[in-house]
NUBA-623675 format. One record per residue (C-alpha): chain; x, y, z. Coordinates in nm, 2 decimals, always signed. Layout:
<recs>
cadena; px; py; pz
A; X; Y; Z $
...
</recs>
This chain:
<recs>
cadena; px; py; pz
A; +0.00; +0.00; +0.00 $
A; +0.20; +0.34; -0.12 $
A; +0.12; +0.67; +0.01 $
A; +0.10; +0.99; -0.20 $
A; +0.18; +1.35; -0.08 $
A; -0.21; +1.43; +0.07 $
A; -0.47; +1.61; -0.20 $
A; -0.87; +1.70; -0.09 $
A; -1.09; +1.50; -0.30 $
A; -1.38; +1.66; -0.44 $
A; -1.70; +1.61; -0.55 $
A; -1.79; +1.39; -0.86 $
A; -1.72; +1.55; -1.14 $
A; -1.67; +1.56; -1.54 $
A; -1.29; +1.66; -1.63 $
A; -1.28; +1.87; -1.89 $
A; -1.28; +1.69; -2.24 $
A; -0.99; +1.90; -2.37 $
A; -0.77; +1.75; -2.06 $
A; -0.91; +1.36; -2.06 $
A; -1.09; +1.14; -2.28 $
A; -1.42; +1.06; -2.21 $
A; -1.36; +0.69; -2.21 $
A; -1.18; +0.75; -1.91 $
A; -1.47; +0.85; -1.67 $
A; -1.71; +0.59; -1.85 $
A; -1.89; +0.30; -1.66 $
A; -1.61; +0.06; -1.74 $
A; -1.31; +0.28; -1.63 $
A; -1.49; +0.35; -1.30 $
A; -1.58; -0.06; -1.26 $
A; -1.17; -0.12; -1.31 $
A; -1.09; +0.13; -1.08 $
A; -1.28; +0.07; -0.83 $
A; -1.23; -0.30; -0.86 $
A; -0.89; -0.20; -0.86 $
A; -0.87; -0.07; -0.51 $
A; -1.06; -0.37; -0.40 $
A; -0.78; -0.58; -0.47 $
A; -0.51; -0.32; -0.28 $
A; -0.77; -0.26; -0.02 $
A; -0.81; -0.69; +0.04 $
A; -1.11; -0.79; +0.29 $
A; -1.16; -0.38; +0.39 $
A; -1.51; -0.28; +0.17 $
A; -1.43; +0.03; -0.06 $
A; -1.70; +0.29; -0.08 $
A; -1.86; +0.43; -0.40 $
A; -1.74; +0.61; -0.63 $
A; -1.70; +0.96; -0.50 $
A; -1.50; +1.18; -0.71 $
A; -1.23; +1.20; -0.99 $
A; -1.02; +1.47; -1.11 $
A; -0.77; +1.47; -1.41 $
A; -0.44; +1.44; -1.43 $
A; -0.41; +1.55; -1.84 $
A; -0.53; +1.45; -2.17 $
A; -0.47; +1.07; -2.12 $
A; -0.54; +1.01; -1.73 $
A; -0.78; +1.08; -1.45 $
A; -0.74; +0.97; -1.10 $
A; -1.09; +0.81; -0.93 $
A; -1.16; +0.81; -0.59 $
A; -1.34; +0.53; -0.38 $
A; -1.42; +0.63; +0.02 $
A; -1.15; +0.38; +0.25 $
A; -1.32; +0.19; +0.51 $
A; -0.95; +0.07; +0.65 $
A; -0.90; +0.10; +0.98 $
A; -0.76; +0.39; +1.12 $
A; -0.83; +0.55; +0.76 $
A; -1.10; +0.75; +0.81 $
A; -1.17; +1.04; +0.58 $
A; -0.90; +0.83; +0.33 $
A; -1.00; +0.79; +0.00 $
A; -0.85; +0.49; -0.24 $
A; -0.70; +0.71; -0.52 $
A; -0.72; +0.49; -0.84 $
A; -0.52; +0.66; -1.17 $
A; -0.61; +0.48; -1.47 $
A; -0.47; +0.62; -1.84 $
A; -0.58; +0.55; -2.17 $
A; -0.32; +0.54; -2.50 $
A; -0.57; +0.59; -2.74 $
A; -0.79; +0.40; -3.00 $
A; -0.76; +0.04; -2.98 $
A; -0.63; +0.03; -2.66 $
A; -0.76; -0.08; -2.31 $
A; -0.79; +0.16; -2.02 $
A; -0.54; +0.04; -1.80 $
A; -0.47; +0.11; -1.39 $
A; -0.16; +0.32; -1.31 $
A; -0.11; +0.37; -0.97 $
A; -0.35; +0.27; -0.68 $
A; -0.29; +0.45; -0.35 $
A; -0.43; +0.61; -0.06 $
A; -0.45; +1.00; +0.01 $
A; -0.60; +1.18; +0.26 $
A; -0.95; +1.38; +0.21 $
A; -1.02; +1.68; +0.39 $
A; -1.19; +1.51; +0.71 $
A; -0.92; +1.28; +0.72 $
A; -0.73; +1.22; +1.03 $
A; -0.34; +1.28; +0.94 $
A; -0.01; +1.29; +1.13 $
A; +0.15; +1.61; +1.24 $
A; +0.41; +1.75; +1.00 $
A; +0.75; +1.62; +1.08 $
A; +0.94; +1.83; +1.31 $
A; +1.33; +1.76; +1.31 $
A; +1.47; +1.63; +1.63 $
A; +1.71; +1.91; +1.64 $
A; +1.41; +2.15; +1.63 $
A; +1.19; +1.94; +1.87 $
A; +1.52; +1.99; +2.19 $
A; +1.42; +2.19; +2.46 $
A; +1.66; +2.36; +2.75 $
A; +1.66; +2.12; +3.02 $
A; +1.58; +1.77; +2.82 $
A; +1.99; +1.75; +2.77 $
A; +2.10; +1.48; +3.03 $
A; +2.40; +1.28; +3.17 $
A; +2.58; +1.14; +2.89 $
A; +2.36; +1.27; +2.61 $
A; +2.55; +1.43; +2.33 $
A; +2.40; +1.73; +2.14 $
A; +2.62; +1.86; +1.88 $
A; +2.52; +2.25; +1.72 $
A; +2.38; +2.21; +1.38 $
A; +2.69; +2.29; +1.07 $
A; +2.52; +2.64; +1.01 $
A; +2.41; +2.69; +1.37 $
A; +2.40; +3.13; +1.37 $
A; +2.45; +3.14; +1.72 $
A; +2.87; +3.04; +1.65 $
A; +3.12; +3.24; +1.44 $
A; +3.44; +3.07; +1.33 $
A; +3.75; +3.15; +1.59 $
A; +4.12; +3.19; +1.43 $
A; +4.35; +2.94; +1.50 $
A; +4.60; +3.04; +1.78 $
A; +5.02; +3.18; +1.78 $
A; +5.32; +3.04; +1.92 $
A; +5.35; +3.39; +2.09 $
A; +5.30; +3.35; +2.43 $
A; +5.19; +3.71; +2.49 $
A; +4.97; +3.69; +2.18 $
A; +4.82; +3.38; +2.32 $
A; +4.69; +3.53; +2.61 $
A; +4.54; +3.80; +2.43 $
A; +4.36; +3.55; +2.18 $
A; +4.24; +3.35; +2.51 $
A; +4.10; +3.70; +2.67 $
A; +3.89; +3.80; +2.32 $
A; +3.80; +3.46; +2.21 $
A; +4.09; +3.33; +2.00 $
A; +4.21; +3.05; +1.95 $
A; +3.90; +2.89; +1.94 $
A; +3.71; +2.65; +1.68 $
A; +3.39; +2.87; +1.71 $
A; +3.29; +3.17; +1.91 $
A; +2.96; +3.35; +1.99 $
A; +2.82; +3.53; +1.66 $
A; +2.63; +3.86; +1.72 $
A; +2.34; +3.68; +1.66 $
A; +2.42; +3.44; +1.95 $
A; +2.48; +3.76; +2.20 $
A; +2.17; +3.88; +2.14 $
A; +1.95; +3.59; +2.16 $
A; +2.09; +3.51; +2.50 $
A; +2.06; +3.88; +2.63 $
A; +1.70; +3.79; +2.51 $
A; +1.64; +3.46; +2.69 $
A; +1.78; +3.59; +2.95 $
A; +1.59; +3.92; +2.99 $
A; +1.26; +3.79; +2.98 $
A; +1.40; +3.45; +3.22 $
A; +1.34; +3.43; +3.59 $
A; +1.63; +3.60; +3.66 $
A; +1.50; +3.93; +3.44 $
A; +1.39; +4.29; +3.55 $
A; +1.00; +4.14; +3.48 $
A; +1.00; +3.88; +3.70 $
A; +0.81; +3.86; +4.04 $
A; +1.09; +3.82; +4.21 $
A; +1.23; +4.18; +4.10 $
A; +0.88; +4.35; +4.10 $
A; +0.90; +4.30; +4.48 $
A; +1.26; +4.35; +4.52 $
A; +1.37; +4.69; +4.75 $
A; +1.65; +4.72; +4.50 $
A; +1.85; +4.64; +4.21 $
A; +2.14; +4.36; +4.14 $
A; +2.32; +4.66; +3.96 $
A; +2.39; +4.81; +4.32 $
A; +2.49; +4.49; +4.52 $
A; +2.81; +4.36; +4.66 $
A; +2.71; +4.01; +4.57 $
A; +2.70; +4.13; +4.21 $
A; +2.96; +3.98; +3.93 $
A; +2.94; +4.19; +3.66 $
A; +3.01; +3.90; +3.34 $
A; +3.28; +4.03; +3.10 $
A; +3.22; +4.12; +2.74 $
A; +2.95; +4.35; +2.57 $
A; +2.66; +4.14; +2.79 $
A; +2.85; +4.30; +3.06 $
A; +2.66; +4.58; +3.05 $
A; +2.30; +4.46; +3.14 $
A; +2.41; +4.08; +3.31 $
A; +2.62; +3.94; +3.56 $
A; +2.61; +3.65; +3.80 $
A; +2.45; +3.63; +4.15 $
A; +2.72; +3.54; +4.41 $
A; +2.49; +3.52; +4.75 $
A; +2.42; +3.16; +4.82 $
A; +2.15; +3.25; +5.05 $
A; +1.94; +3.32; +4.73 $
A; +1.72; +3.13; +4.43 $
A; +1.95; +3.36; +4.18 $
A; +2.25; +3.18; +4.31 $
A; +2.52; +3.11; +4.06 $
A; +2.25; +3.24; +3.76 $
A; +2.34; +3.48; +3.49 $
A; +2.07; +3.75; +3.66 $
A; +2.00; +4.12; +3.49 $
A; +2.14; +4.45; +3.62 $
A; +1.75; +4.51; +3.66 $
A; +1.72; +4.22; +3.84 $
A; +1.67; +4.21; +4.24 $
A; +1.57; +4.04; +4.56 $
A; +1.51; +4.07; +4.92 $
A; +1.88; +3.96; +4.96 $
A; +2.05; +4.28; +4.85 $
A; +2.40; +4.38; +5.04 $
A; +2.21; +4.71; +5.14 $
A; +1.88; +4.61; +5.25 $
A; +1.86; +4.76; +5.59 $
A; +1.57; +4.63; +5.83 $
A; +1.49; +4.84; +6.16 $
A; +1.52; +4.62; +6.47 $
A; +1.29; +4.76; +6.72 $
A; +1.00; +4.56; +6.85 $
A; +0.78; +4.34; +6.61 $
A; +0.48; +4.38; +6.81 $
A; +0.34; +4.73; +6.76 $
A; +0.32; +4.91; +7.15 $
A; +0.03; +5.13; +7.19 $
A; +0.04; +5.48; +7.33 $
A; -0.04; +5.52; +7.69 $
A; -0.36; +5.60; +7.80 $
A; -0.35; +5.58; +8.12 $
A; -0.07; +5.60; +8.43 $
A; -0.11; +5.40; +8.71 $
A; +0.24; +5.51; +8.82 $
A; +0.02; +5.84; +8.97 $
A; -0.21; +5.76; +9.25 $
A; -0.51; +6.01; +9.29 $
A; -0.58; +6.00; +9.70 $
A; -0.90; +6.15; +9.80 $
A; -1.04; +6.22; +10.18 $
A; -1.38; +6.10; +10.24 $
A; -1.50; +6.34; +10.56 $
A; -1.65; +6.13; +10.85 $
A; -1.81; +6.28; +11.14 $
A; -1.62; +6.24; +11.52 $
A; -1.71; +5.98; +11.74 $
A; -1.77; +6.17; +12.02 $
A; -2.02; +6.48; +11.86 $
A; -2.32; +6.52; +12.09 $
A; -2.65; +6.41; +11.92 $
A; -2.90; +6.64; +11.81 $
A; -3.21; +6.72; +12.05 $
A; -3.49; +6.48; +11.98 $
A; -3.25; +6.20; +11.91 $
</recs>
């Protein structure tokens, strides 16, 4: 059973006399079509005749509905050609094609373009592609010590280097990453990595918007994190340390007694006439 590159089938129709000849959309060339695809299609039924378009002046391609399994919306694509008067109508090609309900696979997606960041693992290779734009081709290095070291400092000496291209895409990742001025992390933050001693400023022309995070006591630890970047870990946070339970302001003293004399009459004080 061969598979073609997919086409829609459409609707029964008549090809146009100037591109086929009739005899090729007659009863007889639709019975040895169809009969045809029977014998590709084995003990699976074909369908009726459901539409045929042409392929030129001496062919036409009929299609038959597949009821294979795991075909459905398939049609059995059945070319048959003529060669003229005196001839038979003979069967070209029989193969199956897609129709427009079918059910198809997805369009193949090279590995290399299916690799995520983080599905790299222990021992698992992953070679850059030949004409990979992120890498530039380094220069080869001198038996000058002194030129040496300069090559090692710029990049030289290497097979490939970082293209322009390469810089920017990782100022790009990085930026909009975890570790970028738009995370919640920095929203929140009471300052920036730019002013922080735990700060390493990375060297090259990234230097001027990256560097690396150098306080273990944080999630940024040992990550490329942007100048913008920040957290509640920075040198110069300052905290106050008075009291964590708010005191309330005094309403009332009870350092200041208030003593007052209740007059009582003497003991002794004659009684009143009557009494």
């Amino acid at each position: 059973m061969r598979h073609n590159s997919p086409v829609t089938a459409t609707p029964t129709q008549q090809p146009d006399p100037v591109l086929a000849d009739p005899v090729l959309v007659d009863s007889g060339a639709v019975a040895l079509a169809r009969a045809a695809a029977q014998e590709e299609a084995g003990a699976e039924p074909v369908g009726d005749h459901v539409g045929v378009l042409a392929e030129d002046e001496a062919s036409v391609t009929h299609l038959f509905p597949a009821e294979h399994a795991g075909y459905r919306g398939w049609n059995w694509a059945v070319t048959v050609a003529f060669a003229g008067p005196g001839t038979p109508v003979s069967v070209s090609e029989v193969v199956l094609l897609p129709g427009q309900d079918a059910l198809v696979a997805p369009d193949w997606v090279p590995w290399r373009e299916r690799v995520r960041a983080g599905d790299l693992g222990v021992g698992d290779l992953l070679p850059p592609r030949e004409d990979d734009p992120r890498l530039a081709p380094g220069y080869v290095g001198s038996d000058d010590p002194a030129v040496e070291e300069v090559a090692l400092e710029v990049g030289l000496g290497r097979v490939h280097v970082l293209s322009r291209e390469g810089v920017l895409e990782a100022a790009s990742r990085w930026q909009g990453g975890d570790f970028g001025p738009r995370s919640d992390m920095a929203r929140g933050a009471p300052a920036k990595c730019g002013t922080c001693g735990f700060y390493l400023r990375v060297a090259g022309s990234l230097g001027a918007a990256f560097g690396v995070c150098a306080n273990e006591l944080t999630p940024a630890d040992g990550h490329v994190v942007h100048v913008e970047y920040g957290c509640g870990a920075h040198s110069e946070v300052e905290v106050e340390h008075g009291s964590a339970v708010p005191v309330a302001d005094v309403v009332y003293d009870d350092a200041v007694l208030d003593v007052e004399v209740n007059a009582t009459p003497a003991a002794d004080a004659a009684p009143e006439p009557g009494r």
